[in-house]
C-alpha positions as CSV (number, residue, x, y, z in Angstrom):
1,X,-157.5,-6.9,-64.5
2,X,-154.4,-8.4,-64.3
3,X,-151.7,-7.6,-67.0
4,X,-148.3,-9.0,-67.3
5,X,-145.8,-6.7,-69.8
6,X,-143.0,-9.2,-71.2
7,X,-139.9,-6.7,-71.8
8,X,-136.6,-7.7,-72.6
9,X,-133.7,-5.2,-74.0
10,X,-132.8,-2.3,-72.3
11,X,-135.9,-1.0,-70.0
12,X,-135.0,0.5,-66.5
13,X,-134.4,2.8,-65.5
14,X,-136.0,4.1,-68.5
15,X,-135.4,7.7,-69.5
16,X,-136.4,8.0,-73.2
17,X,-138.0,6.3,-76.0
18,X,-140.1,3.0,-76.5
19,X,-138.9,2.1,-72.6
20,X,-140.0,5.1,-71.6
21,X,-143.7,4.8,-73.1
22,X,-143.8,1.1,-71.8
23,X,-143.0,2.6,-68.5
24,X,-145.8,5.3,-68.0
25,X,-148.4,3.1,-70.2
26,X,-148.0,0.6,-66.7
27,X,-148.0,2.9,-64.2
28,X,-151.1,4.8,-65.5
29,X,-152.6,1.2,-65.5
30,X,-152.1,1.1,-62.2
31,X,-153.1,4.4,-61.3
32,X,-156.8,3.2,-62.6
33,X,-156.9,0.4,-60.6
34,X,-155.2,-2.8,-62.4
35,X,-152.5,-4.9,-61.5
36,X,-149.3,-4.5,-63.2
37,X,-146.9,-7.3,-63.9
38,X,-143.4,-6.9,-65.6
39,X,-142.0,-10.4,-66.4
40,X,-138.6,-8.9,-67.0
41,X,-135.7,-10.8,-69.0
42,X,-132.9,-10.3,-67.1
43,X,-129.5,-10.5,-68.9
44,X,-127.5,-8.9,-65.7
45,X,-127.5,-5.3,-66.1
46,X,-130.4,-4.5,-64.3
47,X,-130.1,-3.6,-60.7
48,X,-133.1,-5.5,-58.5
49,X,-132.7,-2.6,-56.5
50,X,-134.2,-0.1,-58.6
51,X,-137.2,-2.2,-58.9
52,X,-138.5,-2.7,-55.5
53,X,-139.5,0.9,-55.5
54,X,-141.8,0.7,-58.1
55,X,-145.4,0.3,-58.1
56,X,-145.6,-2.8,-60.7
57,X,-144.7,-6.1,-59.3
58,X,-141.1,-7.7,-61.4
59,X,-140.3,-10.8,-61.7
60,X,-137.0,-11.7,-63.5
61,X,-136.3,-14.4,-65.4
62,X,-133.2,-16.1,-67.0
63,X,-132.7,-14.8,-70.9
64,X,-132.4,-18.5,-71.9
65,X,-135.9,-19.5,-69.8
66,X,-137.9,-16.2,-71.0
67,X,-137.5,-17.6,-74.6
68,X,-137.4,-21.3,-74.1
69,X,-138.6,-22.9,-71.1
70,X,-142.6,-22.9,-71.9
71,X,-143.7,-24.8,-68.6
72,X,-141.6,-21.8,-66.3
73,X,-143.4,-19.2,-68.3
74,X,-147.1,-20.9,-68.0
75,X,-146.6,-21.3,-64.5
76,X,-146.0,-17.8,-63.7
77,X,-148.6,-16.3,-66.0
78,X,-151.1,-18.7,-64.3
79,X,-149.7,-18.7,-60.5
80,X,-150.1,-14.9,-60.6
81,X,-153.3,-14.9,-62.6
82,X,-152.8,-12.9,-65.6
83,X,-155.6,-12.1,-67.8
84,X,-153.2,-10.1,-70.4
85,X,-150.0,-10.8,-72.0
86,X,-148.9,-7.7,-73.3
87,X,-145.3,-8.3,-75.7
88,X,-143.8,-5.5,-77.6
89,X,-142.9,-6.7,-80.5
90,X,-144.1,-9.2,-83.6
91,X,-140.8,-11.5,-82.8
92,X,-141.9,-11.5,-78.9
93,X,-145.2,-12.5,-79.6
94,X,-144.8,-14.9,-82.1
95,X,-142.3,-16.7,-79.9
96,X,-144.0,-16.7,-76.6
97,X,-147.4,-16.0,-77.4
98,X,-148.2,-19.2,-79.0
99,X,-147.4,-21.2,-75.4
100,X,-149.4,-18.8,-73.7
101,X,-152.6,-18.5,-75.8
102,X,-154.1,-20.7,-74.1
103,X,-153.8,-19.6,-70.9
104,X,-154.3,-15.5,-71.1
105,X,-155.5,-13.3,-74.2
106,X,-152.1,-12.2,-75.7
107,X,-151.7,-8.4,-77.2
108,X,-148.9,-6.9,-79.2
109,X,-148.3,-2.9,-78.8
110,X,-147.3,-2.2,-82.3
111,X,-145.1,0.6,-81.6
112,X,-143.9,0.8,-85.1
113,X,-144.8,-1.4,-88.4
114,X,-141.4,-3.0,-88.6
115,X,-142.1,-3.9,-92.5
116,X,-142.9,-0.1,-93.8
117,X,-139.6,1.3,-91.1
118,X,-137.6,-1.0,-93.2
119,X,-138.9,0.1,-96.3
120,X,-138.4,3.6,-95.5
121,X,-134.8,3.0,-94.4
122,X,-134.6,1.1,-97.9
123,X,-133.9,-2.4,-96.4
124,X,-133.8,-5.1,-99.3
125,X,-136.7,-6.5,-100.6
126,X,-135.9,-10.2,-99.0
127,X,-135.9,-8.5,-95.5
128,X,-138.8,-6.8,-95.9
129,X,-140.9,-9.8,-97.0
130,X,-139.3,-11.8,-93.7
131,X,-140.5,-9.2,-91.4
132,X,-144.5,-9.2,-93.5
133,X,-144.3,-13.2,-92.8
134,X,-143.0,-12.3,-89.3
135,X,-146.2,-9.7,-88.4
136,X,-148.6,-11.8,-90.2
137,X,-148.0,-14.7,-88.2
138,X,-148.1,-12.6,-84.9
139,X,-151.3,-11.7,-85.5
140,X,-152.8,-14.9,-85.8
141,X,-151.4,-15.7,-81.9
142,X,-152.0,-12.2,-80.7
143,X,-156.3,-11.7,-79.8
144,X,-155.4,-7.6,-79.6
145,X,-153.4,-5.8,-81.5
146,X,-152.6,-1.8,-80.1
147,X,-151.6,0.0,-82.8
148,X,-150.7,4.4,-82.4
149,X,-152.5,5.4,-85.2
150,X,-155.1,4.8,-88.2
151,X,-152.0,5.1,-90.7
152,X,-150.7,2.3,-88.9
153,X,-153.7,0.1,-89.0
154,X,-154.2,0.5,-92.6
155,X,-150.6,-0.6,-93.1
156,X,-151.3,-3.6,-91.2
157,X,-154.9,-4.3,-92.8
158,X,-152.4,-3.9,-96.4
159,X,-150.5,-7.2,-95.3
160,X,-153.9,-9.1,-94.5
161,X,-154.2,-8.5,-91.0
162,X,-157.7,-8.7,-89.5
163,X,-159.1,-5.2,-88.7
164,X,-161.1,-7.0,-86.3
165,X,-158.1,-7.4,-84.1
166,X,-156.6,-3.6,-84.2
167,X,-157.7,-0.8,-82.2
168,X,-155.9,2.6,-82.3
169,X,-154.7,4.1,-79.0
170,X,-153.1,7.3,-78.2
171,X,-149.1,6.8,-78.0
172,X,-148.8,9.0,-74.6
173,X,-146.7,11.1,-72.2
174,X,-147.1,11.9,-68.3
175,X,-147.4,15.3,-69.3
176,X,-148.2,16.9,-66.0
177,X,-145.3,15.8,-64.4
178,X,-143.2,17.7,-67.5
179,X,-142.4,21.2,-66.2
180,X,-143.6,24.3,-68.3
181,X,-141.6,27.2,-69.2
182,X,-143.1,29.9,-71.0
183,X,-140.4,31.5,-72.4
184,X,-136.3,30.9,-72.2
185,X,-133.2,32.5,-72.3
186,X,-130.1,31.1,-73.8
187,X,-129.4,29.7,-77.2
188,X,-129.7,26.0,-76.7
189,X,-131.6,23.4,-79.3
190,X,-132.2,19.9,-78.5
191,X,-132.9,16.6,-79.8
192,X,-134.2,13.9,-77.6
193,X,-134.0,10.0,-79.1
194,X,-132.3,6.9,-78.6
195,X,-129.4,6.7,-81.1
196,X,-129.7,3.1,-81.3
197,X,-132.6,3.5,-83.4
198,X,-131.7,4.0,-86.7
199,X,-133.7,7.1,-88.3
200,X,-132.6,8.8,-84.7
201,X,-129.2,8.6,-85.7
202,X,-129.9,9.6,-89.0
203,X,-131.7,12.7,-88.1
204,X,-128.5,13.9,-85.7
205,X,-126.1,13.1,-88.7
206,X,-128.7,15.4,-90.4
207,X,-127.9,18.1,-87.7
208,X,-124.3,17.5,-87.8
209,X,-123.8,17.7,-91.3
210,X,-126.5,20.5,-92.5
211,X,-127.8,22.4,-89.3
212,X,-125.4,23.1,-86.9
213,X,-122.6,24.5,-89.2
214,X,-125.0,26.9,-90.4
215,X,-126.6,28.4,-87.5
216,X,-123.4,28.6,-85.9
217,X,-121.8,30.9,-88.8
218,X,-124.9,33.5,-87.3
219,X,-124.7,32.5,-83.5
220,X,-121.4,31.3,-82.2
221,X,-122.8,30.3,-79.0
222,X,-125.7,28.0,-79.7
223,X,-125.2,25.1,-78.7
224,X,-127.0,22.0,-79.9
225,X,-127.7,19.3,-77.2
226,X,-128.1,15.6,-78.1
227,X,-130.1,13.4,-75.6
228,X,-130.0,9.8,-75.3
229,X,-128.1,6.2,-75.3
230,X,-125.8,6.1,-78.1
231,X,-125.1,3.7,-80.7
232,X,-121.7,3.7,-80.6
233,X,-120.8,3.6,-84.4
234,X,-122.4,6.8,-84.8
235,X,-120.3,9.1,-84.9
236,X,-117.3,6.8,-87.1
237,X,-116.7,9.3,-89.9
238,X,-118.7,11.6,-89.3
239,X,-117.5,15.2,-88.3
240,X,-119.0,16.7,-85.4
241,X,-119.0,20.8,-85.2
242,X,-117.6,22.6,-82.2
243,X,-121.2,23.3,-81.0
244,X,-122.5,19.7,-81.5
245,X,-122.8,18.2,-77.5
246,X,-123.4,14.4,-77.4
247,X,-124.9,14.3,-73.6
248,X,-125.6,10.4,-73.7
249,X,-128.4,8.7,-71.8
250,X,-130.0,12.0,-69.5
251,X,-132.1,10.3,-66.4
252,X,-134.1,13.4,-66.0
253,X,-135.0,15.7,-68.3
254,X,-136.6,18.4,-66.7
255,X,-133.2,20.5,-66.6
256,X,-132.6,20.0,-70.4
257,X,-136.3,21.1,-71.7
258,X,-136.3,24.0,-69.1
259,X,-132.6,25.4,-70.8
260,X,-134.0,25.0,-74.8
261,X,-134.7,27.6,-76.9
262,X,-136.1,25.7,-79.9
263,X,-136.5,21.5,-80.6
264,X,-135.7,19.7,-83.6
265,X,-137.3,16.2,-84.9
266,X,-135.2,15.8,-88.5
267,X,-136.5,12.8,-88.7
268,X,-136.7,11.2,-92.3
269,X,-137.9,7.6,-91.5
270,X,-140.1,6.1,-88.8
271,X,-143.5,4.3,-88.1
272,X,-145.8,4.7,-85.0
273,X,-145.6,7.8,-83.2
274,X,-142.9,10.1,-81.9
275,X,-143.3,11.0,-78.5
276,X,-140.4,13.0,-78.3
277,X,-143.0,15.9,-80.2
278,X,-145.4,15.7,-77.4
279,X,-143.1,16.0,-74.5
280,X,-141.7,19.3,-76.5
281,X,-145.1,20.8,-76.5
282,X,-145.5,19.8,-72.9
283,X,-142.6,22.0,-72.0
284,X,-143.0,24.2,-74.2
285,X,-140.6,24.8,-76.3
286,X,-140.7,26.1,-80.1
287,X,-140.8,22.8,-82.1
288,X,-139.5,22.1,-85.4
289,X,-140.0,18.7,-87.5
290,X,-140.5,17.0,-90.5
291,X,-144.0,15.4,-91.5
292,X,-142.5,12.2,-90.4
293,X,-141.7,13.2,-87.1
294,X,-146.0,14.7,-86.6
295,X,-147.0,11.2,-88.3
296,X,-149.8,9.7,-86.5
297,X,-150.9,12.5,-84.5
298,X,-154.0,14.8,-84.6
299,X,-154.0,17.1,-87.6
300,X,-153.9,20.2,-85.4
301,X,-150.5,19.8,-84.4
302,X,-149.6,21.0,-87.3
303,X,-150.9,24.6,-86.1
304,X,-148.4,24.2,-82.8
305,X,-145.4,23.8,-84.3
306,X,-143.3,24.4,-87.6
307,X,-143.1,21.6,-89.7
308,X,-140.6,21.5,-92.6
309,X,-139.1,18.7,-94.7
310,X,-136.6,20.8,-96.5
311,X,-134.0,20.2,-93.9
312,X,-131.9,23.1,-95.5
313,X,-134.2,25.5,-94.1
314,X,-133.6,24.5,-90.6
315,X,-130.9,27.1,-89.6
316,X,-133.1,29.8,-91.3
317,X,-136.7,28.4,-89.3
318,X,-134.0,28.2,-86.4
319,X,-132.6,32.1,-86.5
320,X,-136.4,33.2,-86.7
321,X,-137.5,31.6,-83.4
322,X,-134.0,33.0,-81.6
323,X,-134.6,36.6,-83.0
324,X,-138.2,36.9,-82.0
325,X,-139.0,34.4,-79.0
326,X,-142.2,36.6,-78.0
327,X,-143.4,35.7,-81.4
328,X,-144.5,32.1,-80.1
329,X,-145.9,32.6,-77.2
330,X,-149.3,31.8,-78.3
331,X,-148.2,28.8,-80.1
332,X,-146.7,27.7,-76.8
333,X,-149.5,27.5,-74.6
334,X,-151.5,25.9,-77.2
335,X,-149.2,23.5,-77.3
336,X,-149.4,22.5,-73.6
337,X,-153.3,22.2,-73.6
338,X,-153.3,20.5,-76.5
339,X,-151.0,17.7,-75.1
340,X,-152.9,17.5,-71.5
341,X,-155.9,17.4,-73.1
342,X,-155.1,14.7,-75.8
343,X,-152.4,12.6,-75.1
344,X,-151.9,12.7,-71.2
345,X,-151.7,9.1,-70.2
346,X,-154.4,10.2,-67.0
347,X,-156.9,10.0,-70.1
348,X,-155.8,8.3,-72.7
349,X,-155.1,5.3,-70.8
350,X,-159.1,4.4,-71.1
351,X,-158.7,3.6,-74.8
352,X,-156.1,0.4,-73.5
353,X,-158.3,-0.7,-70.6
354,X,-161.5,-0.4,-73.0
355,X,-159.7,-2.6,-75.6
356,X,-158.6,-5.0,-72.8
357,X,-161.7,-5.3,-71.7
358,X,-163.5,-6.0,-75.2
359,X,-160.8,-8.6,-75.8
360,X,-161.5,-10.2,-72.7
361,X,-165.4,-10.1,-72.9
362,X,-166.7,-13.5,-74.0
């Protein structure tokens, strides 16, 4: 098959979040055997360079023609013979899908359902009916729709959107090429999350406000690391304790999962799947998060890490795992398997190409 991945925004290269998943979701495409297209906008702060060593072939387009100029975008879908046109979001494929039908099947990855996000974040009513018109209508252009979990598909079926076109895949992680540490020294907890992305800042200011002061009144020296790009009115009124680090956009993370002691996902809001939980397992580190932050995965993951939504009993679930390390060892390994075993992309990547393949069977 040949698959063509519209992507505009930030994308490489791409070191955490929806990017991220974008990223390895190609390349384990192409590790199977498909050909892997990235019809990149490009607004200027790319660098071509970066690209050439990759395994997918780019081709960059103008902002202005990636959105308006129709013939352009036939003419490369159909000069390099793409099957699938794979956009990211409802706005993307409502926009371009509808000149492309025609000419390729079209799939949305619904990495989150904008409509209930919104809801959660308590967006006004008027907003929150746009964005149900919004995903509606994308689905009548889109043939596929890839949705992370069966939570997610019955919030979609909700809004009157055809079962017929949603199949549930397993939001994944390269987990094998995540180093595993059994057990670690040093008093570090981490967060990993773009910042732009509203219930990822919310969860830090969580830490910020409630966490950190408290677990540093027993441990002076922990230190909690924040990972990712920033969103640069975060941290406008809002005090930041000595042991706070903001560490910005990290291009490997290896080095910062090897030093944690424990993991936190605070997160109050979201939709889809975080994959910030699986690459914590996959490095094995002690994992705490709210039910939101598990959402959409298996229901034994509950057994492999702590989840709590009483964020005032962080510090205290925090101080246990410091104290007595040895204590999740088991935990820890479990953890691991469970992740390479269910939701390594070298496996899970069969649920896309099966869907692709239904979709394009006549």
């Amino acid at each position: 098959m040949r698959i063509g991945f519209f992507r505009d925004g930030q994308f490489l290269p791409p070191h955490q979040g929806g990017s991220n998943s974008i990223y390895n979701m190609m390349n384990a495409l192409i590790d199977k055997g498909e050909d892997v297209f990235l019809f990149r906008c490009f607004r200027g702060w790319d660098n071509p360079e970066w690209y050439k060593k990759e395994k997918f072939t780019t081709i960059f387009i103008k902002s202005r023609d990636f959105y308006q100029n129709s013939n352009l975008m036939r003419k490369l879908v159909i000069n390099n013979k793409i099957q699938v046109c794979q956009f990211d979001s409802a706005e993307a494929t409502l926009i371009q899908g509808k000149y492309l039908k025609d000419i390729a099947k079209v799939c949305w990855e619904v990495h989150n359902v904008n409509h209930i996000l919104q809801s959660r974040l308590g967006v006004d009513r008027e907003s929150i009916n746009n964005t149900v018109r919004i995903e509606r209508n994308a689905s009548e252009i889109a043939d596929l729709l890839l949705v992370r979990s069966e939570a997610d598909k019955q919030e979609l079926a909700d809004i009157g959107i055809s079962n017929q076109k949603m199949t549930v895949y397993r939001g994944s992680i390269s987990a094998k090429e995540i180093n595993f540490k059994l057990l670690r020294d040093g008093k570090n907890i981490i967060f990993v999350g773009n910042l732009k992305y509203k219930p990822n800042e919310n969860a830090v200011r969580l830490i910020c406000k409630t966490i950190a002061p408290l677990v540093i009144s027993r441990y002076p020296d922990v230190r909690f690391l924040i990972a990712g790009p920033l969103n640069s009115p975060l941290q406008k009124g809002l005090a930041v304790p000595s042991n706070v680090v903001f560490l910005g956009e990290i291009a490997e993370l290896g080095q910062l999962y090897d030093s944690a002691t424990v993991a936190l996902c605070p997160v109050l809001e979201g939709s889809g799947t975080r994959i910030k939980i699986l690459e914590y397992l996959a490095a094995g580190i002690p994992t705490i998060s709210t039910s939101i932050g598990i959402e959409g995965l298996e229901n034994e993951i509950k057994e492999l890490l702590t989840v709590e939504d009483n964020i005032i009993k962080y510090p205290r679930l925090i101080n246990r795992i410091i104290s007595n390390p040895n204590k999740y060892r088991s935990t820890i390994e479990s953890g691991r398997k469970f992740v390479l075993k269910n939701r390594d992309w070298n496996f899970t990547i069969y649920d896309v190409i099966d869907a692709y393949k239904s979709m394009l069977t006549p």
